[in-house]
C-alpha positions as CSV (number, residue, x, y, z in Angstrom):
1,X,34.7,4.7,139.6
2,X,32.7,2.4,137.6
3,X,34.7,-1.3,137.4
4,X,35.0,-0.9,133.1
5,X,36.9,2.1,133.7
6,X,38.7,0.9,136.3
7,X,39.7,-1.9,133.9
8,X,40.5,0.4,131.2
9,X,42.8,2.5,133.8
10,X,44.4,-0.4,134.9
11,X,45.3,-1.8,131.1
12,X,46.3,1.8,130.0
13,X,49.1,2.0,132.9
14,X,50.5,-1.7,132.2
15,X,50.8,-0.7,128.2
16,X,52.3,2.5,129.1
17,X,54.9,0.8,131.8
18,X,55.6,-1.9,128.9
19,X,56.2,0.6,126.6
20,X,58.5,2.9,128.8
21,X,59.9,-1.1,129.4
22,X,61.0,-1.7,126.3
23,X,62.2,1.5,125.2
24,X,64.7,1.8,127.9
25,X,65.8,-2.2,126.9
26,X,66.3,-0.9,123.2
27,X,68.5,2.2,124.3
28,X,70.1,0.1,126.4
29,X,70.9,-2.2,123.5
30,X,71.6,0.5,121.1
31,X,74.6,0.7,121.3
32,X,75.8,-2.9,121.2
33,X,73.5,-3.0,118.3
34,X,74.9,-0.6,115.9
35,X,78.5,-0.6,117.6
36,X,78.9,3.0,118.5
37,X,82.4,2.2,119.9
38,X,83.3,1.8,115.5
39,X,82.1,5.4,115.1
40,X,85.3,6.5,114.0
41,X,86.1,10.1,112.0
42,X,86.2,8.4,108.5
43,X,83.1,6.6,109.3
44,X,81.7,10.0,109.5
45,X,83.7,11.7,107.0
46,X,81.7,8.3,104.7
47,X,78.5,9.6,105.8
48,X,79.2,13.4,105.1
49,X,79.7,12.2,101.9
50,X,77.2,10.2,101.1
51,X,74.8,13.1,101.7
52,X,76.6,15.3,100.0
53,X,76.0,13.0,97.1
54,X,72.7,12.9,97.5
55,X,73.0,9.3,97.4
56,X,69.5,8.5,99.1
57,X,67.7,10.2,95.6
58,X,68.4,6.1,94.0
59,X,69.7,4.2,97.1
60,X,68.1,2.8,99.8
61,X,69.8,2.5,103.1
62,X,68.6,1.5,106.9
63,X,65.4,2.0,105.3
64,X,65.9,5.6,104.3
65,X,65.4,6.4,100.4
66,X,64.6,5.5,97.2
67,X,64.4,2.3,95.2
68,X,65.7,3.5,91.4
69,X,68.8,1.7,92.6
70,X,69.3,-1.2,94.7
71,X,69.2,-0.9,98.8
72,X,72.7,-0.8,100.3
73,X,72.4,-1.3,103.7
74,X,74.5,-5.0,103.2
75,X,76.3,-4.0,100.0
76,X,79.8,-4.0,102.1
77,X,78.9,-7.7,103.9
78,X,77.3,-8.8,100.2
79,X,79.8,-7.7,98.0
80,X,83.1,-7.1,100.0
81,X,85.5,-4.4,100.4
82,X,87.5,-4.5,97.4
83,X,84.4,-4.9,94.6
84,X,82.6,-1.4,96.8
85,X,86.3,0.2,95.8
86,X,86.0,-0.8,92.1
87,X,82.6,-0.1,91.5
88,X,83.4,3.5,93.2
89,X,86.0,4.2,91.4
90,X,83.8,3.5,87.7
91,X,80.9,2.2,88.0
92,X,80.3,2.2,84.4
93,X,83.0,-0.5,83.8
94,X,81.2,-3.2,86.3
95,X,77.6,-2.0,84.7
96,X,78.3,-1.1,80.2
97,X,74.8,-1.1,79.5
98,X,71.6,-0.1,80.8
99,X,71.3,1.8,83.7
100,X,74.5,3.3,85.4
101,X,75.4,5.5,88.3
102,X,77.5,8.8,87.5
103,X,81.0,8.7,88.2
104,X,81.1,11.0,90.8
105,X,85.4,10.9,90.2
106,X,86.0,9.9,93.9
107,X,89.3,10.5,95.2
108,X,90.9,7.9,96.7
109,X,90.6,8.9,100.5
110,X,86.6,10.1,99.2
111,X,86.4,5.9,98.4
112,X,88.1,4.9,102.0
113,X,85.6,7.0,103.6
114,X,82.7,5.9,102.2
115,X,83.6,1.8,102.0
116,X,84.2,2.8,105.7
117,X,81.0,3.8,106.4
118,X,79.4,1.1,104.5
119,X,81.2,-1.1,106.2
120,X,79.8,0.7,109.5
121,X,76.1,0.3,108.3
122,X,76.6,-3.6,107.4
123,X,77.6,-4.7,110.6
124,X,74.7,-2.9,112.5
125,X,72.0,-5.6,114.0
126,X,68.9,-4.5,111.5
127,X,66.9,-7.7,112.4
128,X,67.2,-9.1,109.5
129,X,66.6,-6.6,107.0
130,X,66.6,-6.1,103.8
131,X,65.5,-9.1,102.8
132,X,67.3,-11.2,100.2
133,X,66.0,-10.3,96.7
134,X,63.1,-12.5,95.1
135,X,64.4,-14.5,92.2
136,X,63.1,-14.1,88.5
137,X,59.9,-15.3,87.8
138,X,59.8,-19.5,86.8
139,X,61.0,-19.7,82.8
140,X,58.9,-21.6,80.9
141,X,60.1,-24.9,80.7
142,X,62.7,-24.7,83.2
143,X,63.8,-27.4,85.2
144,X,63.2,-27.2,89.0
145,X,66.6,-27.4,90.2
146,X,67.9,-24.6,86.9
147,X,64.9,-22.4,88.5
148,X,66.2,-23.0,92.0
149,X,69.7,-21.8,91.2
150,X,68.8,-19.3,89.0
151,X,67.3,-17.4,92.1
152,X,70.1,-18.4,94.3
153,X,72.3,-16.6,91.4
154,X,70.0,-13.5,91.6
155,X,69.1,-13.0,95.0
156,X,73.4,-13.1,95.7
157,X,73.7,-10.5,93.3
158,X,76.0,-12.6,91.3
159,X,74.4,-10.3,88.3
160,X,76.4,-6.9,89.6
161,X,79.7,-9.0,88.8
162,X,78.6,-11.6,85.9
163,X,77.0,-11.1,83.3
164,X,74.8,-13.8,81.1
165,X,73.7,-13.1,77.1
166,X,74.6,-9.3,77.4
167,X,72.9,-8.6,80.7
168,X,74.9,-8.2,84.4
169,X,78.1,-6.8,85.0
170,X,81.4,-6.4,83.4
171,X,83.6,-6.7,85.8
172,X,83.8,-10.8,85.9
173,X,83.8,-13.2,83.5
174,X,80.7,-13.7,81.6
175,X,78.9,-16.9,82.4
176,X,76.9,-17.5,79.7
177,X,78.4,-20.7,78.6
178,X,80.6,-21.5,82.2
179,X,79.3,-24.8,82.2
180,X,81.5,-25.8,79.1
181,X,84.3,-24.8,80.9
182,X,84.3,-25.4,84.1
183,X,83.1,-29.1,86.8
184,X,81.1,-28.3,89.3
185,X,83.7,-29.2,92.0
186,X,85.3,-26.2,90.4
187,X,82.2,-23.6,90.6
188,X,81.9,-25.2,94.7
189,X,85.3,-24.2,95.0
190,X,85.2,-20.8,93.8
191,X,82.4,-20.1,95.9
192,X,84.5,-21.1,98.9
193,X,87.6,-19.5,98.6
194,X,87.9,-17.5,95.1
195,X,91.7,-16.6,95.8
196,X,92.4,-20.2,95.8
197,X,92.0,-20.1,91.9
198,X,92.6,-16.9,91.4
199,X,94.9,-14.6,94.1
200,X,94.2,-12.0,92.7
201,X,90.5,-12.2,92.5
202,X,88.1,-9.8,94.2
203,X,85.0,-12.0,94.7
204,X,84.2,-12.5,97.9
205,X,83.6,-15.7,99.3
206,X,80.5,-17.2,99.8
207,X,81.4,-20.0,102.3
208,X,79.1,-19.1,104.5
209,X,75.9,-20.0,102.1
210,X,73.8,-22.7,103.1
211,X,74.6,-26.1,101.5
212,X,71.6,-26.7,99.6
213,X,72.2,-22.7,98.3
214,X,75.5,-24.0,97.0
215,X,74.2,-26.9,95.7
216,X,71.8,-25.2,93.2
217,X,73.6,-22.2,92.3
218,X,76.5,-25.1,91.2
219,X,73.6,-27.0,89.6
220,X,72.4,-24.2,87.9
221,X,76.0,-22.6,86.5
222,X,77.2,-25.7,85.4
223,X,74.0,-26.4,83.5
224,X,75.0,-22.9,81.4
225,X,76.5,-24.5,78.2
């Protein structure tokens, strides 16, 4: 056999070993990684659902479907449990204007099922993806740190619940002006622990943002007068 065959042999069989190698270390992994021990019958029931829904035609999720509405493979971790129930329940009363998804008049055990298998899907090790949305283009004119904050703001998703000069959601206070009414400590706080001001309040807490994050979204809101 002539030696650049040989050669070629050789690398074919180490590929194809390394291959066969690291799809037995995924399966192995598989598991762990998507935590089929949480695979429970209302996890399932979520997922019956969501096809029957047809819920891929606008969303996006574990990289399966379309991108009319935004991807929702982190919706539970990035929005919480109890904003997923409102917005299921109408979600034309977190979005007035614009574009809206039906109300699909969910029962209530219909909304348990599918925040519970949302909530399957967000824990599931996806390496990292999706990645956080890009912010809004620079404004002319706009400061550095106001542009800096403005996509902390937007790739959060604050937008679903806020809204700012008639565009966002409805379901919190608009924020338009917040920086007339509120410090910064305040907006630092609310990031932390919401129910600390409010124990009723739905938002979830984003105490787990980077400093600097936390920094320029407070920047930025408090600029907003």
């Amino acid at each position: 056999m002539p030696r650049t065959h040989k050669i070629l042999w050789i690398a074919t069989l180490f590929s194809a070993f390394a291959f066969l190698g690291m799809t037995v270390d995924s399966l192995h992994r598989m598991s762990a990684r998507t935590h089929a021990d949480q695979l429970s019958a209302q996890v399932v029931e979520g997922k019956r659902l969501w096809q029957h829904y047809d819920c891929n035609d606008c969303h996006t999720i574990l990289g399966i479907g379309a991108y009319y509405a935004p991807d929702v493979t982190k919706s539970f971790a990035q929005r919480g449990e109890p904003w997923l129930r409102k917005f299921l329940q109408n979600p034309a009363a977190m979005y007035p204007a614009g574009r809206q998804m039906p109300n699909y008049h969910l029962s209530g055990a219909q909304i348990d099922s599918l925040v519970a298998y949302l909530g399957w899907v967000s824990r599931i090790d996806t390496n990292g993806w999706p990645p956080a949305p890009e912010g809004m283009a620079p404004a002319q004119g706009a400061a550095s740190a106001e542009l800096a904050g403005s996509k902390v703001y937007l790739a959060q998703g604050c937008n679903a619940c806020h809204s700012m000069q008639g565009s966002g959601g409805a379901l919190a206070p608009d924020l338009t002006h917040v920086g007339s009414r509120r410090s910064k400590a305040w907006i630092l706080q609310q990031l932390d622990d919401p129910r600390r001001n409010n124990v009723q309040s739905i938002m979830p807490s984003f105490g787990q943002l980077a400093t600097g994050d936390k920094q320029q979204l407070a920047d930025y809101l408090v600029s907003l007068k």
